[in-house]
C-alpha positions, 0 to 999 in steps of 0.5 A, a space after each residue: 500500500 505504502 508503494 501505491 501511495 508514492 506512485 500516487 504522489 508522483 502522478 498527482 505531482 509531476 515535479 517530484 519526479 525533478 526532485 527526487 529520485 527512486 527512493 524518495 530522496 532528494 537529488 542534488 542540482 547541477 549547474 550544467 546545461 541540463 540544470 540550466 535548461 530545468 531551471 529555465 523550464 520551472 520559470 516557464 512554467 512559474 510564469 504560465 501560472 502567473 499569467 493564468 492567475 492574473 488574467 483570472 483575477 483581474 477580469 472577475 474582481 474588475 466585475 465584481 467591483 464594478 457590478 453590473 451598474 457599474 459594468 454598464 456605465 458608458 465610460 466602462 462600455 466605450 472603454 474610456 474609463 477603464 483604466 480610472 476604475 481600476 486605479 480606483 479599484 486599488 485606491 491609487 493615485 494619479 501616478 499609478 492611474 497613468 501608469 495602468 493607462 501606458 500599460 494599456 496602451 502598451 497592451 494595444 501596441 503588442 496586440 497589434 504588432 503580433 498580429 500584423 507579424 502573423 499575417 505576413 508570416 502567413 503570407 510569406 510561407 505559401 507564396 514561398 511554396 507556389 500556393 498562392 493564386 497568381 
């Protein structure tokens, strides 16, 4: 039994596969490009779970916040007042509320520029194999 509850574990926590070996005990880490290469993958993965919690969050305690008055007002629904509501959602200041307004903009910026760099990619590609009409 004892067994089928270590495998258990393994299975419900894949990162103990990483930082333990066979008999349970912890394995000693490695400067090299392996341990490089762990390392660099558990910040992908801390970053993921970063992302995935802040873009949970953010929405639900913007609407819970807000409300469904305050979700209907015509500054939230044109956009225009976003980035004052959620500087009044943390009680910051004006310093802070441009700051989450050069973010946005920012955020725009980059929704942009990646999809104008995905169009010409998918251009690009068949037109270099002779499947675009002519």
């Amino acid at each position: 039994m004892r067994h089928l509850v270590n495998v258990g574990s393994v299975v419900i926590w894949p990162i103990l596969l990483l930082t333990h070996d066979a008999a349970g005990h912890p394995v000693n880490g490695h400067w090299d490009a392996m341990g490089i290469s762990i390392f660099m993958g558990g910040l992908f993965v801390a970053a993921w779970l970063l992302c995935v919690v802040v873009f949970t969050l953010v929405p639900i305690s913007f609407q819970g916040v807000l409300g469904l008055n305050g979700m209907l007002a015509p500054n939230i629904a044109d956009n225009m007042g976003v980035c004052k509501a959620m500087a009044g959602m943390i009680h910051a200041g004006l310093v802070v509320g441009n700051v989450i307004v050069l973010m946005m903009i920012l955020a725009l910026l980059l929704a942009i520029i990646m999809s104008m760099a995905g169009a010409s990619h998918t251009f690009y590609q068949p037109s270099t194999d002779g499947r675009l009409p002519k």
